[in-house]
ZALUMRO-626185 format. One record per atom (N, C-alpha, C): residue in three letters; x, y, z. Coordinates in steps of 0.001 Angstrom, whole numbers, plus 500000, padded with zeros to 6 digits. Layout:
! ZALUMRO-626185
AlaXYZ...
END
This chain:
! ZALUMRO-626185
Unk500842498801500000Unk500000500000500000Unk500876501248500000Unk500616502469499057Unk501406503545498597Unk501331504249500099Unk501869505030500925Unk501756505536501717Unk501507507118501649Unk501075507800502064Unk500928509331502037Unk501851510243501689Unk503251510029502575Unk504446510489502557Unk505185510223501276Unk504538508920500288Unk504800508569499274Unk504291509374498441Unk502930509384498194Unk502459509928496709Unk502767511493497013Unk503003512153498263Unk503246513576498180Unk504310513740497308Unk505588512671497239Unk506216512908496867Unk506403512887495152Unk505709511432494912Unk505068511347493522Unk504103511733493506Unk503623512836493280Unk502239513276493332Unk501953512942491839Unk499838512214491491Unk499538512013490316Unk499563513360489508Unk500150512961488275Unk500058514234487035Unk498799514756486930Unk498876516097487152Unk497334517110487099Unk497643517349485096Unk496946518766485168Unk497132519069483909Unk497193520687483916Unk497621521182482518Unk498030522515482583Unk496310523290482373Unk495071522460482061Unk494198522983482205Unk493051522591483222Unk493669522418483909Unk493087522347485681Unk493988523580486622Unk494996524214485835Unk495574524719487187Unk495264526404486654Unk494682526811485994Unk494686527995485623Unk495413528569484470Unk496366527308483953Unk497768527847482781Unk497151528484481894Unk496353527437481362Unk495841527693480041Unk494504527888479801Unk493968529072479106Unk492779529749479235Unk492542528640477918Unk491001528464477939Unk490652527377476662Unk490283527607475640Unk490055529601475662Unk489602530518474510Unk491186530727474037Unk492596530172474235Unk493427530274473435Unk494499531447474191Unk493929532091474794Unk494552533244474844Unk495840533443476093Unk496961533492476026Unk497961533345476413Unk498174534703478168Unk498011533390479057Unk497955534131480255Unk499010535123480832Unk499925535236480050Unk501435535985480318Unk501813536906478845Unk500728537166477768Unk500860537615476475Unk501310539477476275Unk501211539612477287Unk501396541257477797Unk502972541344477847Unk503862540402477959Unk505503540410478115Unk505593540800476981Unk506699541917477095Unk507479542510475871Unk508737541575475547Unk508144540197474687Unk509617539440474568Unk508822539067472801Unk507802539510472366Unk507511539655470820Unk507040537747470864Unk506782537307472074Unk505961536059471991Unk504789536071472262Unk504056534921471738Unk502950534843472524Unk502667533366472738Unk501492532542473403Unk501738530890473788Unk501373530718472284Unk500678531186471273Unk500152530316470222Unk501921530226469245Unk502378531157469331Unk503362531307468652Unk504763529993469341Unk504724529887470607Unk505436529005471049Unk505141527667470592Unk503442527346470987Unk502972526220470554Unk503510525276469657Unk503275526379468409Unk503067525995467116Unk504610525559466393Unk505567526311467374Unk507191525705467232Unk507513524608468063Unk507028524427468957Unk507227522988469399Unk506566522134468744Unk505625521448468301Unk505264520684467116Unk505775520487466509Unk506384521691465554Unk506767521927464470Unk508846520911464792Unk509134521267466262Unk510152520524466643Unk510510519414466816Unk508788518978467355Unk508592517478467545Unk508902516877466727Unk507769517453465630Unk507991517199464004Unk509210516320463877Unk510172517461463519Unk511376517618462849Unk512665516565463858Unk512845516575465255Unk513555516052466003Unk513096515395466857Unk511898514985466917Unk511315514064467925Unk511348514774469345Unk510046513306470223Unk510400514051471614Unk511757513737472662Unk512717512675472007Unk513804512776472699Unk514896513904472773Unk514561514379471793Unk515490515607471575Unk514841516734472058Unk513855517162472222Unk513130518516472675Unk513727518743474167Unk513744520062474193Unk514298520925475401Unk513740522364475185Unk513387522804476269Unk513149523920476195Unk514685524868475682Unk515549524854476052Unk516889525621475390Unk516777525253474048Unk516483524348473404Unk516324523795471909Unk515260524608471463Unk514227524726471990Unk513046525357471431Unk513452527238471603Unk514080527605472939Unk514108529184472601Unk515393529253471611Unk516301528264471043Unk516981528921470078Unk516695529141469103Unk515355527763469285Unk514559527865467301Unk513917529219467438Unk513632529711468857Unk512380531391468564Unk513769532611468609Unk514634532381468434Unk515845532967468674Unk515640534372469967Unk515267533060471283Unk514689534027472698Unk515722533009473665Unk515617533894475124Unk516240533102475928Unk515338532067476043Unk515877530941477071Unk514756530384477687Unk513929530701478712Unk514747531996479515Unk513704532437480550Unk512292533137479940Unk512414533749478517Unk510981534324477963Unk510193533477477507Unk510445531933477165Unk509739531098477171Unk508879530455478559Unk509858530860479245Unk509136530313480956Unk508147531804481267Unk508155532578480553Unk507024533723480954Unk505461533594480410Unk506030532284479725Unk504432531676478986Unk504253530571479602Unk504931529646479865Unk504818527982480366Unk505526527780481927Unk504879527561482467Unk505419527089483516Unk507120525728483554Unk506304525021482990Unk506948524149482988Unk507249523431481483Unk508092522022481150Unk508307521281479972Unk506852520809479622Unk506537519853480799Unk505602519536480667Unk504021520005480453Unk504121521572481030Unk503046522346480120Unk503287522482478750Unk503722522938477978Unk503966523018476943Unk503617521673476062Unk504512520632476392Unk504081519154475946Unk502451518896475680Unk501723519661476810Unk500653519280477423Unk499748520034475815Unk499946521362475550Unk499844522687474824Unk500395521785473366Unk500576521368473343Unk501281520952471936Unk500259519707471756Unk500662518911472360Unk499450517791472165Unk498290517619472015Unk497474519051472369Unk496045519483472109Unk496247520386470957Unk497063520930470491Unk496931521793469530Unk497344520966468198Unk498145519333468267Unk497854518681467036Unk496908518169467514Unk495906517575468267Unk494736516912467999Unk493331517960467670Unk494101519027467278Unk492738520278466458Unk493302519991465268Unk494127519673464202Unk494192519085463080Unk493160518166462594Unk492576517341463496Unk491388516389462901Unk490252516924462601Unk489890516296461052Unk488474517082461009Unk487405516426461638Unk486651516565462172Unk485405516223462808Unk484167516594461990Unk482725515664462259Unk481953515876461635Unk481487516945462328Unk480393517256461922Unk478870518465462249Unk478428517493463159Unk477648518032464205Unk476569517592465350Unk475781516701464590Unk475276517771463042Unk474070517639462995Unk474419516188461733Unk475142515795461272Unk475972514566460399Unk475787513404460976Unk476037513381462694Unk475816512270463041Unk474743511973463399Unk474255510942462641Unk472503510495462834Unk472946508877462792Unk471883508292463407Unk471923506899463519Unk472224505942462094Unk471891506505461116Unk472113505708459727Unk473168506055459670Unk474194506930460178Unk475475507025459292Unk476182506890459963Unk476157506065461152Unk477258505331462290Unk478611504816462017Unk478155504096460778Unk479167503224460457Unk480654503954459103Unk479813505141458571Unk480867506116458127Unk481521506950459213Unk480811507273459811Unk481262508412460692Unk481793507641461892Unk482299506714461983Unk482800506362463388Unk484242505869461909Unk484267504867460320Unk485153504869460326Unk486010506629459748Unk485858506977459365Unk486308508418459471Unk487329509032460911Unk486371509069461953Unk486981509380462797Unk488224508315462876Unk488051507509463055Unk488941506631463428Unk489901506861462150Unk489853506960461146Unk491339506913460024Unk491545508750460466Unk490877509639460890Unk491325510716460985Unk492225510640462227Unk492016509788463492Unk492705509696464709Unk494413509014464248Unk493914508073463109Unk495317507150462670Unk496190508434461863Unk495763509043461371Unk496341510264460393Unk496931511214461682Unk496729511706462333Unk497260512315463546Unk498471511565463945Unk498480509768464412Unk499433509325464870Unk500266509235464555Unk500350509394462921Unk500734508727461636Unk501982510277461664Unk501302510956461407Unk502185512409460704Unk502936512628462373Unk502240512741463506Unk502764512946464372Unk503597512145465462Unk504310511050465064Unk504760509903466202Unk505022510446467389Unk504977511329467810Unk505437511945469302Unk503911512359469708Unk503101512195469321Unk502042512112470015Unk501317510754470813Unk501744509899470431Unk501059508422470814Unk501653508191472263Unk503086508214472482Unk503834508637473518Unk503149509536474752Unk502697510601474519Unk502006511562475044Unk501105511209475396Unk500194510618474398Unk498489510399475221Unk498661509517476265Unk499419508917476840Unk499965507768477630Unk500042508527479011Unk500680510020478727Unk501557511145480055Unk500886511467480889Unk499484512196479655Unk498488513344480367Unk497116512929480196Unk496328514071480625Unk494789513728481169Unk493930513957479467Unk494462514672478651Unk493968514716477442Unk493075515514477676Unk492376516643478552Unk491004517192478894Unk491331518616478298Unk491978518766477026Unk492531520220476296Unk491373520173475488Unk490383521151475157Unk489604521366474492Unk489169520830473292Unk490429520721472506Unk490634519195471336Unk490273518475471636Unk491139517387472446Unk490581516509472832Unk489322516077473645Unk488723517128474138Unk487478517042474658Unk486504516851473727Unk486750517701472641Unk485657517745471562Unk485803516382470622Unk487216515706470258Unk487247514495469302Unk486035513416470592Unk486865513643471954Unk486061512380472573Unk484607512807472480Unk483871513769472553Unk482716513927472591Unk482306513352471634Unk482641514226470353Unk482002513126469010Unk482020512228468752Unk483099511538469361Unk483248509860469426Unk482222509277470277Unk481886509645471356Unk480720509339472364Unk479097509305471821Unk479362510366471076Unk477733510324470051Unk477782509930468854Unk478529509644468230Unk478723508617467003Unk478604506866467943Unk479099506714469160Unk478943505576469512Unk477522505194469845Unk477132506341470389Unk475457506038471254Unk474518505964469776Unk475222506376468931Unk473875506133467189Unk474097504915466814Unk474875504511467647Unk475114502346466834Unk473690501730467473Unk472940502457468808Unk471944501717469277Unk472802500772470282Unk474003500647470205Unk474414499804471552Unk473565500032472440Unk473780498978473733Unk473087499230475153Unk474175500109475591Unk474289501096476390Unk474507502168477392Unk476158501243477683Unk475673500256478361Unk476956499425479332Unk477802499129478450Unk477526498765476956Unk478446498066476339Unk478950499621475592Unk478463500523475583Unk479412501802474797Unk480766502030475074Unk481276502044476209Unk482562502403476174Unk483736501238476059Unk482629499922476147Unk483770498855475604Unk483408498824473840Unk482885499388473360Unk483066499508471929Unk484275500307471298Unk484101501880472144Unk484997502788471624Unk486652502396472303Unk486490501772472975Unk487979501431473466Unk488249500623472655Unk487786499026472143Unk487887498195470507Unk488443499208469921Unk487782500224469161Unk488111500937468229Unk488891501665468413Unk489362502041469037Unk490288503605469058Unk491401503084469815Unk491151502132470814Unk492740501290471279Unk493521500512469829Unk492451499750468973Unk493122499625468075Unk493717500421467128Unk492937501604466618Unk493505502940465863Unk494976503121466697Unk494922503313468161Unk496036503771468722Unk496820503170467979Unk497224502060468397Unk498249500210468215Unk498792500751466861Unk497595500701465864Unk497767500561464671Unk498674501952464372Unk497983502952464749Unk498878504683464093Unk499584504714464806Unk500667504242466081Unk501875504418466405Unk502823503577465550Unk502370502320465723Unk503505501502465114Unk503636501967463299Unk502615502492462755Unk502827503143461353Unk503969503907461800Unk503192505090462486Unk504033506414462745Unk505311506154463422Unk505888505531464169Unk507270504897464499Unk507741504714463944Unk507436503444462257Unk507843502872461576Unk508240503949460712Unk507275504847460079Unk507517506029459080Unk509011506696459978Unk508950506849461060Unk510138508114462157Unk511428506852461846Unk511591506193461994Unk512801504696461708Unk513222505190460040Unk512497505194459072Unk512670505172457992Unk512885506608457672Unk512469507233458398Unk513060508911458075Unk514389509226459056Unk514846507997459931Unk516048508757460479Unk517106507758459578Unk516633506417459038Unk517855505765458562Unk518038506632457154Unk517097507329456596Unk517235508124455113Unk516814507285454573Unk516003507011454639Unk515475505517453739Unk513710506001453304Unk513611505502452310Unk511979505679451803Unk511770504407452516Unk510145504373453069Unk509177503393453376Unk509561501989452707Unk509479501953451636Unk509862500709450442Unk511517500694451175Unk512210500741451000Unk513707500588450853Unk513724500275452322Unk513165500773453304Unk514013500196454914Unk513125498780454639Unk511580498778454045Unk510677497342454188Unk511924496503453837Unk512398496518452309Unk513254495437451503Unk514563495470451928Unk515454496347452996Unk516383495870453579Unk516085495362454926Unk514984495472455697Unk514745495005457109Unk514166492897456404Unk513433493111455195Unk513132491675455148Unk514471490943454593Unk515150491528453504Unk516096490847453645Unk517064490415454615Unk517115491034455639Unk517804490655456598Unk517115489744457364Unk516014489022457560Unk514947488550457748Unk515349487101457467Unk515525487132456209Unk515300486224455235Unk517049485135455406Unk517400485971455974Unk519013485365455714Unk519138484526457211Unk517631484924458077Unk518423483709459257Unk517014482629459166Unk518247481491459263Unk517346480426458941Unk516687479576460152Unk516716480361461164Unk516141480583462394Unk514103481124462447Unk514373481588461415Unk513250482626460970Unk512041481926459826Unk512608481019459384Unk512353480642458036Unk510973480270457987Unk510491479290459083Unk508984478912459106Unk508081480060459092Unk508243480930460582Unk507405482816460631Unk507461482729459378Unk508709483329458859Unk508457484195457609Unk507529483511456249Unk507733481710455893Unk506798481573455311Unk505422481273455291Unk505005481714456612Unk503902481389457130Unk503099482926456982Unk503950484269457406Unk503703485265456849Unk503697485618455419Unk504753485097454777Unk504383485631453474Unk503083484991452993Unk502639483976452979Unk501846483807452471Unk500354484261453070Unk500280485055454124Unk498960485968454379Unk499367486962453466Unk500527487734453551Unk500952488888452554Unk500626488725451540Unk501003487667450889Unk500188487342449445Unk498907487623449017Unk498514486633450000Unk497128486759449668Unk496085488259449972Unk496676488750450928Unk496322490282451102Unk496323490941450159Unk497458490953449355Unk497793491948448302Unk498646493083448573Unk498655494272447812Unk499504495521448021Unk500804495607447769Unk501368496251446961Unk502436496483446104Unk502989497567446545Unk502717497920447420Unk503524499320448263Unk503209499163449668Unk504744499262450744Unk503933499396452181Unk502949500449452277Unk502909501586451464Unk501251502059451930Unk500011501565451478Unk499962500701450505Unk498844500319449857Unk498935498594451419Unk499907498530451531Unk499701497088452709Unk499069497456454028Unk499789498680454628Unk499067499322455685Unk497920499662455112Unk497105500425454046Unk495683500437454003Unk494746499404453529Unk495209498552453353Unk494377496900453193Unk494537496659454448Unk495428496729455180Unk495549496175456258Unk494418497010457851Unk494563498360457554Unk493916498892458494Unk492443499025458083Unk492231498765457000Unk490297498866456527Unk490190497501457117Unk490355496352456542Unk490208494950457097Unk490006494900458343Unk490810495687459268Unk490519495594460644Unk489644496575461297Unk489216497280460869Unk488221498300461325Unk486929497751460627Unk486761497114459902Unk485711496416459079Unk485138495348460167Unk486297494552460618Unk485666493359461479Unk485200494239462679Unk485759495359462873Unk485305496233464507Unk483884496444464048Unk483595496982462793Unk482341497213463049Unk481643496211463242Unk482000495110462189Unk481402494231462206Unk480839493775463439Unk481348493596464385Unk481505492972465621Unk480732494125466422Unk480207495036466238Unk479352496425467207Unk477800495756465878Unk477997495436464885Unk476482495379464549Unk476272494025465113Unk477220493083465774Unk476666491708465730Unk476029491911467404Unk476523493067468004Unk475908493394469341Unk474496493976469247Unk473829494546468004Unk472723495175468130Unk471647494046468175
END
């Protein structure tokens, strides 16, 4: 049993929009400093860092050299690393398009839930330092409040019973997770060896192929590959991720 004296010390992760940081109309609680910043302007360079160098490399000293500021005028907007992280991670999950309120109606469940879901994989996909993240924090940034909402009423138009709704959307969107990190990892591997998608696939299988340790897996896999189809790892990942979101639904109409 954790003791008192314990979790004070690990105290559980709050969030930067529970403590007052971050106003949810956008507007930057420290924006009055004469340092020619403001939080949207910080934001939008950390992403843009993530982007480019991942989250092992991010530092706040890394980020005020990209705004060519100290780092103390960056701390006049963010408290902390982890605000910012927090600020970045809601500001790529406003990249997704979402439907209209008024779109989701009970007949169109089964578009509009897969949509969301390839729009959630497209996020993981472009962004690999986000999948990491949703793991950190509470996710309750206005973005993300609004994707989960619509996800919540696209679920309740399947006609599920009440009890079984949130073990539906966890099926679905735990798998989206699974599925758009290990893309988006895989894409970040192949962009640090300099390698196109195709070229790391055909040097990682050939190397594969040469231990004869391996030999049964691999022809036991190739021949699902075969039969799958797809002539490009992106055409394999999208046979591959419709197929499996197909049986999800499948499996929510076999509950109605």
């Amino acid at each position: 049993m954790v003791k008192a004296a314990d979790r004070a010390k690990r105290p559980a992760r709050t969030s930067v929009w529970l403590e007052g940081k971050a106003p949810r109309n956008g507007a930057g609680r420290r924006s009055d400093q004469p340092t020619g910043l403001d939080r949207d302007r910080i934001t939008e360079a950390t992403v843009r860092l993530l982007d480019e160098e991942g989250l092992a490399k991010f530092s706040m000293r890394r980020l005020a050299a990209e705004l060519n500021v100290t780092a103390m005028s960056v701390y006049w907007y963010v408290d902390t690393k982890d605000d910012l992280l927090e600020l970045a991670l809601d500001a790529a999950a406003g990249e997704m398009n979402l439907p209209d309120a008024e779109s989701v109606t009970p007949e169109r469940w089964r578009e509009t839930l897969r949509e969301l879901a390839s729009e959630y994989r497209g996020l993981l996909v472009r962004h690999a330092w986000v999948s990491p993240l949703v793991g950190n924090f509470l996710n309750i940034g206005p973005n993300w409040l609004k994707f989960a909402l619509t996800v919540q009423d696209v679920v309740r138009k399947t006609g599920l019973p009440t009890e079984k709704q949130t073990g539906a959307i966890a099926a679905v969107f735990q798998f989206v997770y699974g599925f758009g990190t290990v893309q988006g990892h895989y894409l970040a591997r192949c962009a640090a060896a300099g390698m196109t998608p195709a070229e790391y696939f055909k040097e990682a299988m050939g190397a594969v192929r040469s231990d004869p340790a391996l030999e049964e897996t691999l022809h036991s896999a190739s021949e699902m590959m075969e039969a799958r189809g797809g002539s490009t790892v992106e055409e394999m990942w999208e046979l591959d991720f419709t197929v499996a979101l197909d049986l999800l639904v499948a499996g929510i109409e076999a509950q109605l």
